[in-house]
N, C-alpha and C positions, 0 to 999 in steps of 0.2 A: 376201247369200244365206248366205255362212259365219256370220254371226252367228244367224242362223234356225235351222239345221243345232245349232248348240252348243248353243240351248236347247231344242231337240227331244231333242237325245239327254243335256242333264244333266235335263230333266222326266222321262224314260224310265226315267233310273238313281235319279230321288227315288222314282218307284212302285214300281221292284224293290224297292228297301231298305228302303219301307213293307210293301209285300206278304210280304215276307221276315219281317219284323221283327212283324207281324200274326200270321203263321202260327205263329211262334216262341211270341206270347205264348198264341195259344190251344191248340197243341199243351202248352205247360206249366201251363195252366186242367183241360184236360179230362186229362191224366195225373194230375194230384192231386185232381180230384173225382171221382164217382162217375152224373152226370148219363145216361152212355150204359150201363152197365151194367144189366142186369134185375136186380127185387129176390128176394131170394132167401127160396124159401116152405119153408115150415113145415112138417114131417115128421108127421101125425097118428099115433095109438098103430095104426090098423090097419096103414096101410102098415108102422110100424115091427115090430111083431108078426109080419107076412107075411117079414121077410128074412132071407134065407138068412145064417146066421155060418159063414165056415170056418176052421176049427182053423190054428193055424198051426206045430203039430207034427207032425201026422198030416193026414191026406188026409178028415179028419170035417165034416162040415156039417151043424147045426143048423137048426131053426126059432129067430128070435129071443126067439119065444114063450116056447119050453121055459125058460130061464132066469127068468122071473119067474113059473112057473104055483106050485111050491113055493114059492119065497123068495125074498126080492127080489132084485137086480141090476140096475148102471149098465150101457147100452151108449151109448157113444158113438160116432155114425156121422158120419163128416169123405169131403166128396166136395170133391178138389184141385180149380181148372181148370185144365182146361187136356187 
């Protein structure tokens, strides 16, 4: 019966350290891919036109528009996540 007992519980301790060792390898699969993340869309000139710019001297905010209705201008819009 003690022999029974030993390979029940070293069979017990082979799954944890598979399951362990499993989880290990797909937590470090899916941190360096990008599989569960949504793709991220594309800004069109309306939307970008429509957004508010605020000054970062004064208390001013813009249409983004205004900047290229005269002459040209880059804006670059950067949304962190988080």
């Amino acid at each position: 019966m003690e022999i029974l007992e030993v390979e029940l519980f070293e069979m017990g301790m082979w799954s944890l350290g598979l399951g362990a060792l499993g989880a290990v390898v797909a937590g470090v699969f899916l941190a360096n891919t990008d599989l569960c993340l949504t793709k991220p869309a594309h800004a069109s000139l309306e939307f970008l036109e429509d957004a508010d710019l605020r000054s970062t001297v004064d208390d001013k905010t813009i249409k983004a528009k205004a900047l290229w209705e005269k002459r040209g201008a880059v804006v670059m819009a950067v949304r962190r996540p988080g």
